[in-house]
N, C-alpha and C positions, 0 to 999 in steps of 0.2 A: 454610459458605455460599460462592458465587463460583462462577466457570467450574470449576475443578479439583475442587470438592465434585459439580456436578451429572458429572462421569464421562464425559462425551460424547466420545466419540471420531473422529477428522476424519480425514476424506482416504483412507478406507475402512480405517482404524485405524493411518495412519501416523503420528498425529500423538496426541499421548496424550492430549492435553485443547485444550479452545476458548480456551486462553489466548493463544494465537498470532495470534489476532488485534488484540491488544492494539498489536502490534506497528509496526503503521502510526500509532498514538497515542503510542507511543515513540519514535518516531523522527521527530513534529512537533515534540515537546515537547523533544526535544536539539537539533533542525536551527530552530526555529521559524519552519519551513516546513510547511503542509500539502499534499498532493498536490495539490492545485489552484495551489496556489502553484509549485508546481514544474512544472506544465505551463504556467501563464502564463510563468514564466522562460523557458523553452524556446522557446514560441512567438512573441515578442518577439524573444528573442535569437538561437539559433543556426538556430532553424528560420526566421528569418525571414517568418513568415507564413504558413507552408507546415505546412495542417492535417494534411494526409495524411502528414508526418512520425512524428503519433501514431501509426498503424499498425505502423510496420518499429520504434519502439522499445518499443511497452505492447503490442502485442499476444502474446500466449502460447498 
């Protein structure tokens, strides 16, 4: 059972199983930051306000 039992392959088979998504739950649960957490930091702090900062650093 789990991600690695169902075989699904990501990212047009780059990626060998859906466990990599887990990934951003791993990295709340060491940092005990969630993404939202860490944009409000940003946007308070260095972005000072400035929403359109989110663009030039999250966009891909």
């Amino acid at each position: 059972a789990g991600l690695v039992a169902r075989g699904r392959h990501g990212v047009g088979g780059l990626v060998p199983d859906e466990t990599h998504f887990l990934n951003a739950l791993h990295d709340s649960l060491e940092t005990g930051m969630t993404p939202a957490d860490e944009l409000l930091q940003h946007f308070h702090g260095d972005w000072h306000g400035d929403l359109n900062k989110i663009y030039d650093q999250y966009s891909y």
